[in-house]
C-alpha positions as CSV (number, residue, x, y, z in Angstrom):
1,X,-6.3,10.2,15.1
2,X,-5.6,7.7,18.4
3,X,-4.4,9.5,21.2
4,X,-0.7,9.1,22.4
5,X,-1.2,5.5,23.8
6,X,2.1,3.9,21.6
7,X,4.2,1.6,23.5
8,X,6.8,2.5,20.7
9,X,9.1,5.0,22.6
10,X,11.9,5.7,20.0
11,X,12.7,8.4,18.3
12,X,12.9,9.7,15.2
13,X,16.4,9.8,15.0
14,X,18.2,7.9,12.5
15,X,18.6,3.7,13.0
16,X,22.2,2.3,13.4
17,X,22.4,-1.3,14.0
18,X,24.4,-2.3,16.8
19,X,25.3,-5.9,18.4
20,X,22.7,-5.5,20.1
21,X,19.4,-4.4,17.7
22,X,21.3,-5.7,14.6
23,X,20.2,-5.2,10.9
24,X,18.4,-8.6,10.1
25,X,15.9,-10.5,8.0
26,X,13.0,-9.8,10.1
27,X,14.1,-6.0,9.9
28,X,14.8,-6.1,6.1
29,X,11.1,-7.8,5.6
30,X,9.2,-5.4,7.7
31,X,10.7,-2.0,5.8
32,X,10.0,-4.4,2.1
33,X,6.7,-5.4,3.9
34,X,5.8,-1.7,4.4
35,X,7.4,0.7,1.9
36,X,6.8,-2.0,-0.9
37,X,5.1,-5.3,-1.5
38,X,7.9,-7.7,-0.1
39,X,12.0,-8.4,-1.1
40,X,12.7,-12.0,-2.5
41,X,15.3,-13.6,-1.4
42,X,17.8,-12.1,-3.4
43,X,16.8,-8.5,-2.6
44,X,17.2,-9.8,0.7
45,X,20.4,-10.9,0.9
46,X,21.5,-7.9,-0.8
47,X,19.8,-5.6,1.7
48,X,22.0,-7.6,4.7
49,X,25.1,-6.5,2.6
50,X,24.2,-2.6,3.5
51,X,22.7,0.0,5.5
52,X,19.2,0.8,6.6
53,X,19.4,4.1,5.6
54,X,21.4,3.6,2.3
55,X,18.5,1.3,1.2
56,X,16.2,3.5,2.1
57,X,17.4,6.6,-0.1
58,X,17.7,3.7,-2.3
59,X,14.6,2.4,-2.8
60,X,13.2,6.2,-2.5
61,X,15.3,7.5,-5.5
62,X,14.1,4.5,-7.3
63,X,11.0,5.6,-7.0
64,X,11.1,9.0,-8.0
65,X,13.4,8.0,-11.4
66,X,10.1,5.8,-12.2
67,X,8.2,7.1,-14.8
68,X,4.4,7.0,-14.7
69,X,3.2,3.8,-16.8
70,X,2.7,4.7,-20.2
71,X,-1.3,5.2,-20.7
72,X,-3.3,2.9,-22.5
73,X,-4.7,3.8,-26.4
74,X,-7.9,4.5,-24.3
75,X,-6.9,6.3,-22.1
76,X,-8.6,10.0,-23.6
77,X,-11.7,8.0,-25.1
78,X,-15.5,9.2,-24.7
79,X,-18.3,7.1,-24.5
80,X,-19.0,6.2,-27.7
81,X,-15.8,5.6,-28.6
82,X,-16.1,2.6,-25.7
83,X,-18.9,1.6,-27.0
84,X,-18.0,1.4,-30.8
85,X,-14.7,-0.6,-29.4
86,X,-14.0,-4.9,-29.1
87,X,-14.5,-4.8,-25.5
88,X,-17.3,-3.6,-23.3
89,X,-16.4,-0.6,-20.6
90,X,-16.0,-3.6,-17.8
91,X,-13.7,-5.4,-19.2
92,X,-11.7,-2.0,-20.7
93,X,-11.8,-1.2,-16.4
94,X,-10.9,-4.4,-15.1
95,X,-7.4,-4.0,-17.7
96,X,-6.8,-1.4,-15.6
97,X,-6.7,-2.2,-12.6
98,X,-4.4,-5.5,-13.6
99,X,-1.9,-2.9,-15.0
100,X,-2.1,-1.8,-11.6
101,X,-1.8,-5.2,-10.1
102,X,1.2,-5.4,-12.1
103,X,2.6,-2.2,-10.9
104,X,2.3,-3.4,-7.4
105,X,4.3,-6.3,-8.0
106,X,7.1,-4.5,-9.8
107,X,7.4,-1.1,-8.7
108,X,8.0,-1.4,-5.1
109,X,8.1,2.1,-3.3
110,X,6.2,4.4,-6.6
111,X,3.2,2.1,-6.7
112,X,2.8,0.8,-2.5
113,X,2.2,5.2,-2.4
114,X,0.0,4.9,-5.0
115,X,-2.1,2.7,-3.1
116,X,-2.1,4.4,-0.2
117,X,-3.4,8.0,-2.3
118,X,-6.0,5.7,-4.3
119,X,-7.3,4.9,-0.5
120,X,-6.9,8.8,0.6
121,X,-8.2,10.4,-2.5
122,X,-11.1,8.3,-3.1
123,X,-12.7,7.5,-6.3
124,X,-14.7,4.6,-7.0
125,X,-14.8,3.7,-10.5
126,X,-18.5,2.7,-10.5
127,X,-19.6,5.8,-9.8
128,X,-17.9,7.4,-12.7
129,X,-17.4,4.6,-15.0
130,X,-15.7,5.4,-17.5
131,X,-12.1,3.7,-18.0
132,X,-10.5,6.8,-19.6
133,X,-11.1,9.0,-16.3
134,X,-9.9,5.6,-14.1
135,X,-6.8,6.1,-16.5
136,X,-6.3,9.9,-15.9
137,X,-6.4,9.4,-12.4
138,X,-4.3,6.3,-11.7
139,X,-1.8,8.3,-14.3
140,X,-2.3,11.7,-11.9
141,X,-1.7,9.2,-8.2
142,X,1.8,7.5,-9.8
143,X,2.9,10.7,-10.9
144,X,2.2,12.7,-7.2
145,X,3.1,9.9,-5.3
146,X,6.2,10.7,-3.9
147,X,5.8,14.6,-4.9
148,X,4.8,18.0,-3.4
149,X,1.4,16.9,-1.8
150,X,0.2,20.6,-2.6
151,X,0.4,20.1,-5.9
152,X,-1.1,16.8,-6.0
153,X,-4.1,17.9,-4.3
154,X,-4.6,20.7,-7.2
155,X,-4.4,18.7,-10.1
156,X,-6.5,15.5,-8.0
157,X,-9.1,18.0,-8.0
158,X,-10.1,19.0,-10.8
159,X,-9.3,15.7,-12.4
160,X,-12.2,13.5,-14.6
161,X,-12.6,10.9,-11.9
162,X,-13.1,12.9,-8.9
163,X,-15.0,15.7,-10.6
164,X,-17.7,13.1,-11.3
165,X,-17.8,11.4,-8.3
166,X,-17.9,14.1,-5.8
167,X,-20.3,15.6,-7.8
168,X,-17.7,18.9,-8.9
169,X,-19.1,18.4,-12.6
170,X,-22.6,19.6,-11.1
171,X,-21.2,22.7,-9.2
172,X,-22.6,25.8,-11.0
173,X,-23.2,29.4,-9.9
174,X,-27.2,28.8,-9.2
175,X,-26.8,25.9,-7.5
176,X,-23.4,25.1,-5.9
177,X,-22.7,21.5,-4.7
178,X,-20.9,21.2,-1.3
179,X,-20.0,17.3,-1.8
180,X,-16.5,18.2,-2.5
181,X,-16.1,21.4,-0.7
182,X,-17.0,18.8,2.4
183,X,-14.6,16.3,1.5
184,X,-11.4,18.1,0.2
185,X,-11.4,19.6,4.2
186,X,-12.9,16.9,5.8
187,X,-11.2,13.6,4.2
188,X,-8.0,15.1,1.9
189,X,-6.2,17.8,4.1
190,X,-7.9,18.0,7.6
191,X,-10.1,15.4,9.0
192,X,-13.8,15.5,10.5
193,X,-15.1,18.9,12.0
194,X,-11.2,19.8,12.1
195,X,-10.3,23.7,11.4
196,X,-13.2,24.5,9.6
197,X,-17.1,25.7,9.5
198,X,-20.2,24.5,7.9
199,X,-19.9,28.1,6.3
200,X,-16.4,27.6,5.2
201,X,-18.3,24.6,3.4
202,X,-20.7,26.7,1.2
203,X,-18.2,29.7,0.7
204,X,-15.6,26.8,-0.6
205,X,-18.3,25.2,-2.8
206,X,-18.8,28.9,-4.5
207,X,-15.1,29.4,-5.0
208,X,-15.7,26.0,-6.5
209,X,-17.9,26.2,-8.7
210,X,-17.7,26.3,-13.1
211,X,-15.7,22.6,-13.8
212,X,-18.5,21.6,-15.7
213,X,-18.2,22.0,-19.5
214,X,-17.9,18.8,-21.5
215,X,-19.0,19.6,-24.6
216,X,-21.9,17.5,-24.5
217,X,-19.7,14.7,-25.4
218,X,-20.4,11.5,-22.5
219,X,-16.9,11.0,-21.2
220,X,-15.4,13.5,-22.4
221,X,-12.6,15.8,-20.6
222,X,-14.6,18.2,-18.0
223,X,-13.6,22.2,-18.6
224,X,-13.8,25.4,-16.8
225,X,-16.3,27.2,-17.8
226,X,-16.8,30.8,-17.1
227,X,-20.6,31.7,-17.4
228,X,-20.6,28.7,-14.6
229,X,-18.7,30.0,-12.0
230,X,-19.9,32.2,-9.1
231,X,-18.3,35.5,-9.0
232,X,-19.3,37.0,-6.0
233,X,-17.4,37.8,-2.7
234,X,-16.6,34.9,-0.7
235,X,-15.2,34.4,2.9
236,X,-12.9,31.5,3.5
237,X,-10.8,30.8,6.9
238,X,-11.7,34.5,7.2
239,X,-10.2,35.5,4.1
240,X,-12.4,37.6,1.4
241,X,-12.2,37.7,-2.5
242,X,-13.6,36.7,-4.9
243,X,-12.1,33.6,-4.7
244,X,-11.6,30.5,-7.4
245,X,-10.4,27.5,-7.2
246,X,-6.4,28.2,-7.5
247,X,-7.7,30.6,-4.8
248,X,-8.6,27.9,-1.9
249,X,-6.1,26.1,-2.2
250,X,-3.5,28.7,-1.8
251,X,-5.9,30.0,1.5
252,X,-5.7,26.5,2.6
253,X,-2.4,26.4,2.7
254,X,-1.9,30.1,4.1
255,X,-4.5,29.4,6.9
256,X,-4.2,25.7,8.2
257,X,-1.1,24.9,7.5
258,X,-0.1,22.5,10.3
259,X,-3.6,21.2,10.3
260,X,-2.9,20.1,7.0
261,X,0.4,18.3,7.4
262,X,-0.4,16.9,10.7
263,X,-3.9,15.3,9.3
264,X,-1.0,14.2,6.2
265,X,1.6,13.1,8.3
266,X,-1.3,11.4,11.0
267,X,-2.2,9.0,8.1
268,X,1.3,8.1,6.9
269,X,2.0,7.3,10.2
270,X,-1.3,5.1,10.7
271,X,-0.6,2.9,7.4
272,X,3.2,2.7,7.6
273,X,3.6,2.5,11.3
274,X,0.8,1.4,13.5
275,X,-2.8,2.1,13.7
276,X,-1.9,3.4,17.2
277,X,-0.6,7.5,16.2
278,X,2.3,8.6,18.4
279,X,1.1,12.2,18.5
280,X,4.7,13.6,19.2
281,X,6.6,11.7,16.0
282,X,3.4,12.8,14.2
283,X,4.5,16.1,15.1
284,X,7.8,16.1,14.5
285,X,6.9,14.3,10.8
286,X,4.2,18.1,9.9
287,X,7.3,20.2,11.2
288,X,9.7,18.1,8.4
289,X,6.9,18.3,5.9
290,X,6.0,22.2,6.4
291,X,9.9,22.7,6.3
292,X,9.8,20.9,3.3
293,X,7.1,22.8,1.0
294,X,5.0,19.3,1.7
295,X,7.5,17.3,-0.1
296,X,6.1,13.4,0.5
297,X,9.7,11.5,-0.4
298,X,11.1,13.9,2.2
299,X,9.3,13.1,5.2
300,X,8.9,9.3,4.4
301,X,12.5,9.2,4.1
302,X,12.9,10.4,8.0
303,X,10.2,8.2,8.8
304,X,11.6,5.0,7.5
305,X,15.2,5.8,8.4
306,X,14.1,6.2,11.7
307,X,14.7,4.2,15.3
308,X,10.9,5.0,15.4
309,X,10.1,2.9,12.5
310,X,12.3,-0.6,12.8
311,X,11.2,-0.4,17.0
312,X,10.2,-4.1,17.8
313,X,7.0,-2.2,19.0
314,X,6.4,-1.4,15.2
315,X,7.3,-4.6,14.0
316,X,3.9,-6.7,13.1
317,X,1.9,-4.5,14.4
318,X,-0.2,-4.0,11.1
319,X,-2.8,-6.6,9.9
320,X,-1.8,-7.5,5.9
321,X,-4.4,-6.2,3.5
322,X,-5.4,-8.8,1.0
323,X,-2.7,-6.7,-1.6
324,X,-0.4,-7.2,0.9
325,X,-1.1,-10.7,2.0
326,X,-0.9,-12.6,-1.4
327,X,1.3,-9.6,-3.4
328,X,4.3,-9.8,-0.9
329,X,3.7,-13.5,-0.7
330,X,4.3,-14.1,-4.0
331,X,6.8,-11.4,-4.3
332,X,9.4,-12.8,-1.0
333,X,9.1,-16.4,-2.3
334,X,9.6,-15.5,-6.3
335,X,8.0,-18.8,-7.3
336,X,7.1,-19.0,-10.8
337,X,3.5,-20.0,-11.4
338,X,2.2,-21.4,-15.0
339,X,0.9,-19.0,-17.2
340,X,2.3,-16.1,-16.5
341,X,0.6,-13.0,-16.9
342,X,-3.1,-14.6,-16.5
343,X,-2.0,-14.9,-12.7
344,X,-2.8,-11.2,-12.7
345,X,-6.2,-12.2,-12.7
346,X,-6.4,-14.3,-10.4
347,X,-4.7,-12.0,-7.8
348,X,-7.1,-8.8,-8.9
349,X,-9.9,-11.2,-7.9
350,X,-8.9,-12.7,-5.1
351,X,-8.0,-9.4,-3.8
352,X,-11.5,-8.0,-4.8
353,X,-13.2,-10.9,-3.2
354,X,-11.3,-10.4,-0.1
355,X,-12.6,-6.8,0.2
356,X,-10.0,-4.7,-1.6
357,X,-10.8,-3.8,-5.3
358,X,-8.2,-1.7,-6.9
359,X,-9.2,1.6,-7.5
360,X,-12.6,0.7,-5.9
361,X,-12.9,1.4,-2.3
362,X,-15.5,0.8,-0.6
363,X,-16.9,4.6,0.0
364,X,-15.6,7.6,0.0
365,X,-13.9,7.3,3.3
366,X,-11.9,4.3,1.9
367,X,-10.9,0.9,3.2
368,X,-10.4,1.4,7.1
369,X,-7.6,-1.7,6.7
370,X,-6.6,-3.6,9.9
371,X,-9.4,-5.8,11.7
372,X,-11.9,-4.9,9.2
373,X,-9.1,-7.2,6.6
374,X,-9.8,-10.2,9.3
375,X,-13.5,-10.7,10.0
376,X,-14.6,-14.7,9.8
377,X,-16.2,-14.7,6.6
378,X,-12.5,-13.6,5.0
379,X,-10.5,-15.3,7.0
380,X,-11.0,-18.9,5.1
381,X,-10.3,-16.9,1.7
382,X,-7.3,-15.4,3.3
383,X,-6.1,-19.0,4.1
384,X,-6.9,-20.1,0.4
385,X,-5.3,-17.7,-1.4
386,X,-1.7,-18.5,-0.3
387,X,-2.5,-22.1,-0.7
388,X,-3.4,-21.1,-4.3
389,X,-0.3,-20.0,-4.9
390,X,1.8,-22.7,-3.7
391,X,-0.3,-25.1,-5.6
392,X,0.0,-23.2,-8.5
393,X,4.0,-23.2,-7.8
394,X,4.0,-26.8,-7.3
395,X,2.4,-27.9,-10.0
396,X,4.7,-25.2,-12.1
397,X,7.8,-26.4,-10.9
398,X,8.2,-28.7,-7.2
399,X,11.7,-28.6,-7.7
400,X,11.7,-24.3,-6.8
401,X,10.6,-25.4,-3.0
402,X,13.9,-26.9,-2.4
403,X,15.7,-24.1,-4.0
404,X,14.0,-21.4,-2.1
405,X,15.2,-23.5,1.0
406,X,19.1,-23.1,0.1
407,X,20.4,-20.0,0.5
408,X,18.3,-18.5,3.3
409,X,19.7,-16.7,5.6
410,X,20.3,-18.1,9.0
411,X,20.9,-17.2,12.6
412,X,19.5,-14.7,15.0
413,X,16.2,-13.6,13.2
414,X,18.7,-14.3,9.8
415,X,21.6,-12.0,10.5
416,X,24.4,-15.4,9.7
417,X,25.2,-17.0,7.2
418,X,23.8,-19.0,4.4
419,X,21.7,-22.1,4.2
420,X,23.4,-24.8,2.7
421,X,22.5,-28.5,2.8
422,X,21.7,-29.4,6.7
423,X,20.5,-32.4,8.2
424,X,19.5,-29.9,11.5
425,X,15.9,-29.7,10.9
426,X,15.2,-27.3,13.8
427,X,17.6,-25.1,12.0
428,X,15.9,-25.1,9.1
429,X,12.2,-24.4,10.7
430,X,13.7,-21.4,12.1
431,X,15.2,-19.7,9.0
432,X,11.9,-20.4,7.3
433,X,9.8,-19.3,10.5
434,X,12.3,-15.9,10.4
435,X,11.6,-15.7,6.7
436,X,8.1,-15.3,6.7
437,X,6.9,-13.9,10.5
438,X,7.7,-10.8,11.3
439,X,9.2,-11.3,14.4
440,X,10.2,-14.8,13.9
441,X,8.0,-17.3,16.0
442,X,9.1,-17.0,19.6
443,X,6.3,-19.0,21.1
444,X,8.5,-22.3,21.7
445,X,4.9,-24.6,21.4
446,X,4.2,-23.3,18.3
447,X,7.7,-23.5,17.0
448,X,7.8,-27.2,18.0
449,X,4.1,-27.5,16.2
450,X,5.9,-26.3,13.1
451,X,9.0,-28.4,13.2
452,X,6.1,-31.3,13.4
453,X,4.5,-30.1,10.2
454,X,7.5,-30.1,8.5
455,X,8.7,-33.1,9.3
456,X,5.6,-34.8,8.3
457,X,4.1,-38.1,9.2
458,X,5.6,-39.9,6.0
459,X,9.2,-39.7,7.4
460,X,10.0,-41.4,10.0
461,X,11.2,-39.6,13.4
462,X,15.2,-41.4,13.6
463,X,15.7,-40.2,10.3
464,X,16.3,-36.6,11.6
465,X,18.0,-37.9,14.4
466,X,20.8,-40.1,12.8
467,X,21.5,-37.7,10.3
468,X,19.5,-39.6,7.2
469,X,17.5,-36.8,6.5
470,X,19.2,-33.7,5.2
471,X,17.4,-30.6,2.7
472,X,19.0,-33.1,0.3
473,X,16.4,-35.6,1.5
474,X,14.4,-36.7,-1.6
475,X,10.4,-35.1,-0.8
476,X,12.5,-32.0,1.0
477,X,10.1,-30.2,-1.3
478,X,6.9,-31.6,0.0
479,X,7.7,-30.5,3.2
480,X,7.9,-26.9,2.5
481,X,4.5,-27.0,0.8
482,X,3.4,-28.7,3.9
483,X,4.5,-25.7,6.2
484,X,3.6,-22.9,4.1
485,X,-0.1,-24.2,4.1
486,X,-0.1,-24.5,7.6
487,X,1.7,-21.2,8.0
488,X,-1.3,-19.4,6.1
489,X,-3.7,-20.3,9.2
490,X,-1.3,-19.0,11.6
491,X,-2.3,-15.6,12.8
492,X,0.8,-14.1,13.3
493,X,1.4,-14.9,9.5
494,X,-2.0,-12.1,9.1
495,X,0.7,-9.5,10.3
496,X,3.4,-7.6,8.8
């Protein structure tokens, strides 16, 4: 983790709008922005109607009365049944990942977690292929999400998925395999040469060792098997048994403790917060999660409640991945596009193409996120992806532009009233600008360069002057499209 080096001075303690750091649009946006894939407008105008922290238990307990999706007919297949099937394994593989494109869109707090653990405990389905084991392991990350992170790490073990890929299904007592010995310490529960030796390493492997039975069936489900395991003596944080696997994880647990939740904590913090760790809320977040027995909904709940979290200082300070660029786009406007569930294609695409394959990261270290989301050679597909979608929404239905317009809030980064029809222009550029930046646009030049787009060069200048123009105005909805491709360029519209 960063050292201490957060501007972001607040506390933990719990956030109660005042007059003077009132509960707004911008506020509502960034905890939608973070905990889930954006609010439309309607969750939006709901959200002004209560409190931070009621939404946020709100929108928690959701989550946790979600069950897991149900699992395809595939889901326990082997090989050859793939192979004897309609489809080939690709395309049985890419249906799972648009069920999870779909879950994204929908399930709000469950599934924006089960990103996050699909980015913390890696699996790349090339490696392992098969779509039953990419099944069994999405199925495993929705159930955990919100769970007892001790638990979750068990089962995530000794799943299909990331038995094959970290090489678990090769561990035997002759030759033990350290690949996810290494990883489980280093990458799941501790972090790089953190709390542990090169000889914890091999003893862990032995402990390890005997997940390897498949019956000689490809694909099939990976067993314990006995004559596989090592049963010797082995020494593990200083601890000797003859330790299995239930075994190191309970000495994990016994022994590095607070390593273990402030690595956890350390990466909630860097992908719901800022990439910048504040090492004292960090702190303060393992204490609540050791206190806790590693409960996840119960830590993110004092995390997102928190002063900490809606601080100005936290407020754009993370760069949208491609999920969350186009997913909360489409998801805080609610247009409707043609062809309904197709469009699940295009955004699985679009978000592979932009450097974020569902339930294929890059490595096993993951997507890093932030400026590696923004390099030049993205940056014009990051631009053409929102412009997709309002062309698709346009051609769908032009007359949805002027009805997202009415009813926006308005005022103070959108803590007044309602948008009705207006001939003030410069009133409507700032709900929309309030809408869809995270901090609103403060810069008064740029603000004055988007009242310009939105006006546009086809109506003339006295129009919004002597009051001929109002969001009546016939082409209003041009206009919006106008300023929501600009928008996409802006790079303050890259943040969240």
């Amino acid at each position: 983790m960063m050292s201490d080096t957060s501007c972001n001075l607040a506390s933990l303690a719990e956030y109660v709008p005042t007059p003077g750091n009132p509960w707004n649009v911008n506020k509502i946006h960034h905890l939608y922005r973070r905990i889930a894939f954006g609010a439309s407008k309607n969750e939006v105008l709901t959200a002004l109607g209560t409190t931070p922290a009621a939404l946020v238990d709100q929108l928690i307990d959701d989550a946790l009365a979600l069950n897991t999706t149900p699992a395809p007919a595939w889901a326990l297949w082997n090989r050859d049944q793939f192979e004897n099937a309609p489809l080939d394994t690709f395309e049985y593989r890419d249906l799972g990942k648009d069920q999870m494109i779909t879950d994204l869109l929908q399930n709000k707090v469950r599934d924006r977690l089960t990103l996050f653990w699909s980015n913390h405990f890696v699996t790349e389905d090339q490696v392992y292929r098969s779509p039953a084991y990419q099944s069994q392991y999405y199925t495993l990350l929705q159930m955990h999400a919100l769970g007892n992170f001790r638990d979750f790490l068990y089962d995530i073990g000794i799943c299909n998925a990331m038995l094959v890929y970290l090489n678990g299904d090769e561990n035997v007592r002759d030759r033990p395999n350290e690949n996810y010995a290494r990883e489980l310490y280093e990458l799941f529960t501790m972090g790089v040469d953190n709390g542990y030796t090169e000889n914890d390493i091999q003893e862990t492997s032995k402990a390890l060792t005997g997940y390897v039975n498949t019956n000689n069936i490809p694909w099939g489900d990976i067993l314990f098997d006995a004559g596989e395991f090592s049963n010797g003596t082995k020494t593990i944080f200083g601890q000797t048994g003859s330790w299995n696997y239930d075994d190191v994880i309970n000495i994990l647990f016994q022994e590095r403790s607070s390593l273990v939740a402030n690595f956890i904590c350390g990466k909630l913090y860097t992908y719901f917060v800022s990439p910048t760790c504040n090492e004292t809320i960090v702190s303060e977040m393992a204490q609540t999660f050791i206190n806790n027995n590693y409960n996840i909904a119960t830590v993110l709940r004092q995390l997102f409640k928190s002063e900490h979290f809606f601080n100005q200082e936290a407020i754009g300070a993370i760069i949208k991945s491609p999920c969350d660029l186009n997913l909360s786009f489409f998801n805080e406007t609610s247009f409707s596009l043609p062809g309904g569930v197709n469009h699940i294609d295009f955004f699985r695409n679009t978000n592979r193409i932009l450097g974020q394959e569902v339930l294929n990261p890059i490595d096993v270290e993951g997507w890093q996120g932030d400026e590696d989301w923004i390099s030049p050679d993205l940056l014009l597909g990051r631009w053409e992806s929102i412009r997709y979608i309002v062309g698709q929404a346009w051609s769908h239905n032009n007359a949805q532009f002027k009805d997202f317009m009415i009813g926006l809030p308005i005022g103070e980064l959108g803590d007044g009233n309602l948008m009705t029809t207006t001939d003030d222009v410069v009133l409507v550029v700032r709900a929309l600008t309030n809408y869809f930046f995270p901090r609103g646009i403060q810069d008064p030049v740029l603000f004055d360069e988007l009242v310009g787009v939105f006006k546009t060069d086809s109506i003339p200048d006295n129009y919004f002057q002597d009051g001929t123009w109002t969001l009546d105005f016939i082409g209003v909805e041009t206009q919006l499209v106008a300023l929501l491709n600009y928008i996409s360029e802006i790079p303050e519209f890259q943040l969240k």
